[in-house]
C-alpha positions as CSV (number, residue, x, y, z in Angstrom):
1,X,13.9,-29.4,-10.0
2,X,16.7,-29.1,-7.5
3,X,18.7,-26.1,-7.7
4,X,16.9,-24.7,-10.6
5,X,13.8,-23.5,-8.7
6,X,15.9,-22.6,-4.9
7,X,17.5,-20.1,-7.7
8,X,14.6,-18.9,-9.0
9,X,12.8,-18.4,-5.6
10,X,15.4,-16.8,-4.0
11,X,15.9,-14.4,-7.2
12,X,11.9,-13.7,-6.5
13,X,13.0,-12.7,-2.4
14,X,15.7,-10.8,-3.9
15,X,13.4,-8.8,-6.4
16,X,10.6,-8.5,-4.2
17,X,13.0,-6.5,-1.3
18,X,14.0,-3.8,-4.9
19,X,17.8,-5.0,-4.8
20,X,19.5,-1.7,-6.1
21,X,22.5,-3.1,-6.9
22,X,21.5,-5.6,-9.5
23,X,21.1,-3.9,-12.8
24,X,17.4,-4.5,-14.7
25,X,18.7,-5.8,-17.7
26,X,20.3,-9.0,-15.5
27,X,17.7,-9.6,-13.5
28,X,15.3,-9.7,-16.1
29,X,17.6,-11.7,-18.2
30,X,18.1,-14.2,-14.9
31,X,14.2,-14.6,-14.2
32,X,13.1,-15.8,-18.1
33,X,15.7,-18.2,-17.4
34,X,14.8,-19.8,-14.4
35,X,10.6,-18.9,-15.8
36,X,11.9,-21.3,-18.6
37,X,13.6,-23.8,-16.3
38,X,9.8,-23.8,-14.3
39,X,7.8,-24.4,-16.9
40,X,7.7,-27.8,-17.0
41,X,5.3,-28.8,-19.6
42,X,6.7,-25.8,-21.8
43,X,3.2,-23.7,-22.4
44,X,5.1,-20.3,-21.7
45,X,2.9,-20.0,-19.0
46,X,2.9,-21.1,-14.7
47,X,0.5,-22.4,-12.7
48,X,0.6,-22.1,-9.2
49,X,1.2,-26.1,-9.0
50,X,4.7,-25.3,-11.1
51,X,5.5,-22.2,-8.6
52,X,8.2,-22.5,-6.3
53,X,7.5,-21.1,-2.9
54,X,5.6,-17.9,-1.8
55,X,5.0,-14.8,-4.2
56,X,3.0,-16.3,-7.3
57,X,0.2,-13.5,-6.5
58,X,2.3,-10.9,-6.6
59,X,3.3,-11.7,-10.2
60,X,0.1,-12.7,-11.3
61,X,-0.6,-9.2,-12.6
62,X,-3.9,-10.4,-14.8
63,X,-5.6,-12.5,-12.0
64,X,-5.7,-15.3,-14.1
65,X,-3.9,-18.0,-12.2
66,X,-1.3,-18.3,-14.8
67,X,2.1,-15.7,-14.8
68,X,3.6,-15.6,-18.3
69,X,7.2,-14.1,-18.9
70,X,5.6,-10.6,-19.8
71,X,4.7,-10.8,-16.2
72,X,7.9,-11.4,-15.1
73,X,8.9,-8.8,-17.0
74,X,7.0,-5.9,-15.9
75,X,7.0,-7.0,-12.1
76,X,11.0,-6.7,-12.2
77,X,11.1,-3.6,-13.9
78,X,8.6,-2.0,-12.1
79,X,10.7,-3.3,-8.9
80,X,14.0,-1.8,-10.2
81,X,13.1,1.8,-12.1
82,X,13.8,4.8,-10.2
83,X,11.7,7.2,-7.9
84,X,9.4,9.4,-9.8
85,X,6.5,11.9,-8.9
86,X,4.5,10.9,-11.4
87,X,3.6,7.3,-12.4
88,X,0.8,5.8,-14.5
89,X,-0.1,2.2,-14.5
90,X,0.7,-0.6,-17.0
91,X,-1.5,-1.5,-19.8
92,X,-1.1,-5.2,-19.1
93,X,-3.0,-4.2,-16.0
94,X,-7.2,-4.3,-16.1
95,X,-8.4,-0.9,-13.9
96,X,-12.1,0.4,-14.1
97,X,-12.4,3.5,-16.4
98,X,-13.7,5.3,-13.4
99,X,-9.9,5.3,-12.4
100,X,-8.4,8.7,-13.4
101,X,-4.9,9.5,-13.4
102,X,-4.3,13.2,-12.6
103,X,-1.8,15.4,-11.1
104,X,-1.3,19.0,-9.6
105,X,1.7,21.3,-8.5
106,X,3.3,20.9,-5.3
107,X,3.2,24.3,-3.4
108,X,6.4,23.4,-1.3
109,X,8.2,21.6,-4.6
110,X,7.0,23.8,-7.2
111,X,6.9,20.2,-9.1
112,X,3.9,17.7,-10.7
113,X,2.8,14.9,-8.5
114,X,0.5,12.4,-9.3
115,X,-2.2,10.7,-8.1
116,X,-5.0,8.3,-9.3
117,X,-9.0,9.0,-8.2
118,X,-11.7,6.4,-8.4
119,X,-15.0,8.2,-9.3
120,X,-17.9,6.4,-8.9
121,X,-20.4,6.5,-11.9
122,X,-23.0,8.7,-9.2
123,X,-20.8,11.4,-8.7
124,X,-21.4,12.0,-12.7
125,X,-25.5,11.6,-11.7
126,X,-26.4,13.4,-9.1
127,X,-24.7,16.7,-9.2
128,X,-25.1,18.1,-6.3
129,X,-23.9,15.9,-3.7
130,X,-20.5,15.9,-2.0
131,X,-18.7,12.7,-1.2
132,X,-16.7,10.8,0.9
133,X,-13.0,10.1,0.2
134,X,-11.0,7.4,1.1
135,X,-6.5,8.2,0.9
136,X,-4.9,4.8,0.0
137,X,-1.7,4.9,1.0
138,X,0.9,2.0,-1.0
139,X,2.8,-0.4,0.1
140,X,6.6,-1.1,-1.0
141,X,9.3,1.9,-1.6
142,X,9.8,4.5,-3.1
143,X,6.4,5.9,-3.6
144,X,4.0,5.5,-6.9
145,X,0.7,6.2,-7.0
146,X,-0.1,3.9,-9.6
147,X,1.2,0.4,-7.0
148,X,-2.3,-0.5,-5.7
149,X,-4.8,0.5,-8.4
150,X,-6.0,-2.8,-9.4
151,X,-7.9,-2.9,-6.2
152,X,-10.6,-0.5,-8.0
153,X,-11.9,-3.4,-9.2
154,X,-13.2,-5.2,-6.5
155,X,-14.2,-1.1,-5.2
156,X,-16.2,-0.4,-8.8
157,X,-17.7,-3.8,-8.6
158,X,-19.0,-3.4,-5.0
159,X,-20.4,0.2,-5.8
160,X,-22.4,-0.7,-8.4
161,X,-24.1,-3.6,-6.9
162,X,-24.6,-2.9,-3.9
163,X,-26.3,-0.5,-1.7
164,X,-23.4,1.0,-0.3
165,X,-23.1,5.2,-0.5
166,X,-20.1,5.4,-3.2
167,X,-17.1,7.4,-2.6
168,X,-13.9,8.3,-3.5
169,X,-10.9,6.4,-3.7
170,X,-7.6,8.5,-3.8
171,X,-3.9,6.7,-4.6
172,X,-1.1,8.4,-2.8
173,X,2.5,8.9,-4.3
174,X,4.0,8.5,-0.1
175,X,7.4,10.1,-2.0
176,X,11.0,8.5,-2.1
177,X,11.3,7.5,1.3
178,X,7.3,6.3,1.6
179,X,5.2,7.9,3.7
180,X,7.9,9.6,5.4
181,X,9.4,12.8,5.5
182,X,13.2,12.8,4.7
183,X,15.3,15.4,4.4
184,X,18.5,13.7,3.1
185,X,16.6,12.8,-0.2
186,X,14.9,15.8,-0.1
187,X,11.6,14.0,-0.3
188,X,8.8,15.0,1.6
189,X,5.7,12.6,1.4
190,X,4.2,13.1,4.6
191,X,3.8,16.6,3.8
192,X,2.7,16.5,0.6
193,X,0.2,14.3,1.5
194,X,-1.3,15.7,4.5
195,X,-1.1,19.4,3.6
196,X,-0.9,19.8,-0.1
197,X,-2.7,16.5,-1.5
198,X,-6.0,16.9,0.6
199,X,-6.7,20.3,0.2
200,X,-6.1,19.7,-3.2
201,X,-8.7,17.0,-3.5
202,X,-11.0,19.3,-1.8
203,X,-10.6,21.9,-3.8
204,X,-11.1,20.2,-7.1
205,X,-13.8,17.8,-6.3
206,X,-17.4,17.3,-4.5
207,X,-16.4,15.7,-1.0
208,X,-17.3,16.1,2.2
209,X,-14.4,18.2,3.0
210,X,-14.4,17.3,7.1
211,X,-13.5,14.4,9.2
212,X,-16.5,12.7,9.4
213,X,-16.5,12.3,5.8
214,X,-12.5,11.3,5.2
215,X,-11.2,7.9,5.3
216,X,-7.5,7.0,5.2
217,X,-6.3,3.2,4.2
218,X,-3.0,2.0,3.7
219,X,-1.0,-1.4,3.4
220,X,2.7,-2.6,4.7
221,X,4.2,0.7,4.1
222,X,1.4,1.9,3.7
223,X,-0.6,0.3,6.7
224,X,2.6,1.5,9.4
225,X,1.9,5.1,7.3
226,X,-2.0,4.9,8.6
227,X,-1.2,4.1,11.9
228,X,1.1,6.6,12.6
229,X,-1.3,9.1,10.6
230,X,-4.2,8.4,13.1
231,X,-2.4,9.5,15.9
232,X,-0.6,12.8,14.5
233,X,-3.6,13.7,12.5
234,X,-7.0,12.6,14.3
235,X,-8.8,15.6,13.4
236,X,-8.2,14.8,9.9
237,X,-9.7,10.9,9.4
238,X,-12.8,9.3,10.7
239,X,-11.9,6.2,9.6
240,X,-8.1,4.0,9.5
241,X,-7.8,0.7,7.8
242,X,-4.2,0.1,8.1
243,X,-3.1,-3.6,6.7
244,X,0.0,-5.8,6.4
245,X,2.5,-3.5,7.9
246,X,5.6,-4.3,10.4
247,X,5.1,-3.3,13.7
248,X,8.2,-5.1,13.9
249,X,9.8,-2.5,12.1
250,X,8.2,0.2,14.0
251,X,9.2,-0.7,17.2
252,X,13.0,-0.7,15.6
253,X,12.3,2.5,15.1
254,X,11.6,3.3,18.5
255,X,14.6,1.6,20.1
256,X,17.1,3.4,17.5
257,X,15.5,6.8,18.2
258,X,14.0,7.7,15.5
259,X,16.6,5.6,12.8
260,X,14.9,3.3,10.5
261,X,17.8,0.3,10.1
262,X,15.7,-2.5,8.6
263,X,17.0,-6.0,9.2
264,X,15.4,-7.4,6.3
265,X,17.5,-7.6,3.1
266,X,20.7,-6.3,2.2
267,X,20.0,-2.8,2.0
268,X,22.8,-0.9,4.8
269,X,21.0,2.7,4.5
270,X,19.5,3.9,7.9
271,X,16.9,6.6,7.2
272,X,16.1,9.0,10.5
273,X,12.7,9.4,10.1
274,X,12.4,11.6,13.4
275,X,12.5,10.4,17.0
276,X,9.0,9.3,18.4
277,X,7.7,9.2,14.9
278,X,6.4,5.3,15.6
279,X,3.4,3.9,16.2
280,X,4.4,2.6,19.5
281,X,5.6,6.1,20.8
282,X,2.4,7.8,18.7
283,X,-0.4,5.5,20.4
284,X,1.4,6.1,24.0
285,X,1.7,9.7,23.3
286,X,-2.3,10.0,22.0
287,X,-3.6,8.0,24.8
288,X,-1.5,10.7,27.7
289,X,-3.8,13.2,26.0
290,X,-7.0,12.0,26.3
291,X,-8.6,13.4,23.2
292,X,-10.6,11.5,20.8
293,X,-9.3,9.3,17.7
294,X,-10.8,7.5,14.3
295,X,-12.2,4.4,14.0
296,X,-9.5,2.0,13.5
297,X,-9.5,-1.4,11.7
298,X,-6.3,-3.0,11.7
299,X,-6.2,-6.2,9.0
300,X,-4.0,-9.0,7.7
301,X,-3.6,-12.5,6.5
302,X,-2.7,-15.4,8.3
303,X,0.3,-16.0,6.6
304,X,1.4,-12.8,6.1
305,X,5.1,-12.5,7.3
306,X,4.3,-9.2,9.6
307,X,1.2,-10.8,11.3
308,X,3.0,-11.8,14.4
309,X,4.5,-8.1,14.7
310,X,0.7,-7.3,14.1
311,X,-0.8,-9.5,17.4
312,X,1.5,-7.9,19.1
313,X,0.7,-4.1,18.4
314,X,-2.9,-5.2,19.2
315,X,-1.3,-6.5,22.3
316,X,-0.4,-3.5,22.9
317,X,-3.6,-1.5,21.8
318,X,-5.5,-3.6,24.2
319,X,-3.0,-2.7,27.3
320,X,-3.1,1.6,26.3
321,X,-7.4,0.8,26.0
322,X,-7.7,1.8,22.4
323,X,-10.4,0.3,20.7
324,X,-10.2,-1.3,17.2
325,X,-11.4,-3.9,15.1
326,X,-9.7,-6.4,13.5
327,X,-10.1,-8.0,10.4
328,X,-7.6,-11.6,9.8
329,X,-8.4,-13.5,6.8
330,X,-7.0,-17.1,6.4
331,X,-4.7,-18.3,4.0
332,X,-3.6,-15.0,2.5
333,X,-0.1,-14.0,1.8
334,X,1.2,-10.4,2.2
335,X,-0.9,-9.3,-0.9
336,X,-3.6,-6.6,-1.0
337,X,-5.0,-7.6,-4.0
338,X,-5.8,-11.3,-2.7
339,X,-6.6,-9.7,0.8
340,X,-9.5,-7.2,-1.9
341,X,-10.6,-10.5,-3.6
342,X,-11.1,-11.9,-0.2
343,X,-12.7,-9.3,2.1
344,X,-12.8,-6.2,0.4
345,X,-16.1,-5.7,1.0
346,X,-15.7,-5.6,4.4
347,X,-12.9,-2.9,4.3
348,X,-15.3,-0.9,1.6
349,X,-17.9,-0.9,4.3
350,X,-15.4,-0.1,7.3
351,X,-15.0,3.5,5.8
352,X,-18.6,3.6,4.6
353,X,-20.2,3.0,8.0
């Protein structure tokens, strides 16, 4: 395969770090070609045996074990279109129809942004009781609510054969600059989440509208987005699951004073995302004030790129005395949905506990 399939994984790397400055209709053009060149026995389809490298997860959008080029197709464009408030999922993609896009106005924005909501069948049933919510927070920039959805699945499946009490599953949009608040793109997800989002949820739905009955979750961007939540805003979660995320990253943060200048890639913007806004700075400051925080589970896979940045932030949880569980599943990649198919379960019944 030589050359042919070195191009085509390092087009993947490329792709998977949203490359602005390649143009859609290229890199789409680029990856059928090298898709062609990798199809060896010429079935318009890969197998993982024909895969080059890490990634063949992430473009396996149908969970079959086979990525076709319409696959390709939609993971690149969805990798390269712009920000947007409001984002609904492919059709290619099998979600639960207990999975409900919706949207509301931003007080602060005066604009729509989305969000999806998993309602269990029982909330339909019995009428008068209120239920728990779990916040989802994406991975990847910018935001879109629709990134993680898939993971319903393995959430509608374990609902409705199991005995654990249902609840709510909400997907975030964390806004152009993810789970941050920015003020040179005028984008302000941590905001719109916290105060706008919630009460929003509360408001139109049955939940048990208090801490003790509000989970948050998040993965890579999304898990260094729950981390940092638990600490500004303990009074608001019982429960943090925060997965895959680069404490790496974080601790950049830190040392730059608040500038975000991410090593990885090519990308040469540096985002201030406000000094002591970390999760290294956050867990220090918590722990000088002695007040009480959620439970926290902190998960990844072994061969997740950030898992050494994550033994070392629970390193550093065990020398502050902050308690947590961890969850490490062998094997799997930096991929929710393989990390759901896996040990979902045991994430599901984190929250539920």
């Amino acid at each position: 395969m030589g050359w042919k399939w070195i191009s085509f994984g390092i087009l993947c790397l490329v792709l998977l770090f949203q490359y602005k400055n390649i143009s859609s209709y290229i890199a789409v053009e680029l990856a059928l070609k090298g898709f062609k060149e990798l199809d060896v026995n010429s079935d318009d389809v890969i197998d993982k045996s024909e895969w080059p490298g890490i990634g063949f997860s992430i473009f396996d959008v149908d969970r079959d074990n086979l990525v076709d080029d319409e696959e390709i197709r939609l993971f690149i464009k969805e990798s390269l279109k712009g920000f947007s408030w409001v984002n609904k999922v492919s059709g290619r993609i099998n979600v639960p129809e207990q999975l409900i896009h919706s949207t509301f106005i931003s007080p602060s924005m005066n604009r729509e942004v989305g969000y999806y909501i998993y309602i269990p069948d029982s909330y339909h049933k019995d009428l008068k009781k209120e239920f728990r919510t779990v916040y989802y927070l994406h991975g990847g920039r910018p935001g879109n609510e629709s990134r993680s959805v898939i993971i319903t699945n393995v959430i509608h499946d374990l609902f409705s054969n199991s005995e654990i009490d249902p609840a709510l599953y909400v997907f975030v949009n964390g806004g152009e600059l993810s789970h941050y608040n920015s003020k040179e793109k005028q984008s302000y997800g941590e905001d719109v989440f916290i105060k706008e989002l919630i009460p929003h949820i509360d408001n139109t739905y049955r939940t048990l509208a208090s801490r003790s009955g509000r989970g948050l979750e998040g993965f890579s961007q999304g898990g260094r987005g729950a981390t940092r939540y638990m600490f500004k805003y303990p009074e608001i979660f019982s429960t943090v699951s925060a997965g895959g995320g680069s404490y790496e990253i974080e601790k950049l943060i830190q040392q730059n004073n608040g500038y975000e200048d991410d090593p990885r890639g090519d990308d040469e913007n540096v985002y201030f995302v406000g000094k002591g806004n970390d999760a290294w700075s956050l867990a220090k400051k918590f722990t000088e004030m002695g007040a009480a925080y959620p439970d926290l589970l902190i998960w990844s896979g072994t061969e997740d790129p950030n898992y050494p940045s994550i033994e070392v932030y629970m390193n550093y949880l065990d020398k502050l005395e902050i308690e947590y569980y961890s969850l490490i599943v062998k094997g799997v990649d930096h991929n929710p949905f393989i990390f759901y198919e896996e040990s979902g379960e045991e994430l599901i019944r984190f929250h539920a506990k």
